[in-house]
C-alpha positions in Angstrom: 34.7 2.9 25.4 30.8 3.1 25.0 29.0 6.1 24.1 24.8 6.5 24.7 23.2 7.4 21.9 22.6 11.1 23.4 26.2 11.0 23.6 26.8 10.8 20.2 24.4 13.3 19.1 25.4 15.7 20.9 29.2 14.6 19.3 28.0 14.8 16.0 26.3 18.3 16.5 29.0 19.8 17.9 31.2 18.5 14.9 28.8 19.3 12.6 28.7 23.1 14.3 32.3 23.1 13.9 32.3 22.5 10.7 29.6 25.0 9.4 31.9 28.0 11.6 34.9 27.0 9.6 32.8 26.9 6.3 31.4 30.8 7.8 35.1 31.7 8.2 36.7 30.7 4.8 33.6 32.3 3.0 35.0 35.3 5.1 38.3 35.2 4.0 37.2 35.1 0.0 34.9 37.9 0.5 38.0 40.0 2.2 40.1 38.6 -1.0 37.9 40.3 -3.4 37.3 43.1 -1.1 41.0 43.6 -1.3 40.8 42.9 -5.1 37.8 45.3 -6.2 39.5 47.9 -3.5 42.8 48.2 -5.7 41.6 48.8 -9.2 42.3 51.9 -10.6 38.2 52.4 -10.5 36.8 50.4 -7.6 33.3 50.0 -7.9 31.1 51.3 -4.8 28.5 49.3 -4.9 30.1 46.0 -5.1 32.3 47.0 -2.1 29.7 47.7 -0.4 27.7 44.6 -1.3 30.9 42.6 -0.2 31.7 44.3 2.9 27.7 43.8 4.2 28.5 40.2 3.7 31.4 39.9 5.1 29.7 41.7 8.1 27.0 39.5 8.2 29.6 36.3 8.0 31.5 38.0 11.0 28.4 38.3 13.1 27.2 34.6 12.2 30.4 33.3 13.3 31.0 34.9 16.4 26.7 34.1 17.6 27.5 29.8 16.6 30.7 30.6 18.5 29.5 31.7 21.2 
């Protein structure tokens, strides 16, 4: 099978979007991990949860504008 050139660009972008939303969404899943972590000490700290949870945010909202 032959490919243009344009052809494979535009499969190796795609692939290479892929793989930076996947990156996005395990980053995502650590920062819920700690979230979960920091949120069940006996003393959670405010400030890192909320430093986590704007991240996570901002992950979310980079995944779902690449996804879309």
């Amino acid at each position: 099978m032959r490919y243009g050139i344009m052809t494979i660009n535009r499969m190796e972008a795609a692939m290479t979007l892929l793989s930076r939303i996947e990156s996005l969404k395990s980053r995502h899943s650590r920062i819920d991990q700690q979230i979960s972590a920091e949120g069940g000490r006996p003393r959670p700290d405010a400030r890192v949860l909320m430093t986590l949870k704007l991240q996570k945010l901002r992950l979310k909202e980079e995944i779902e504008r690449l996804s879309s």
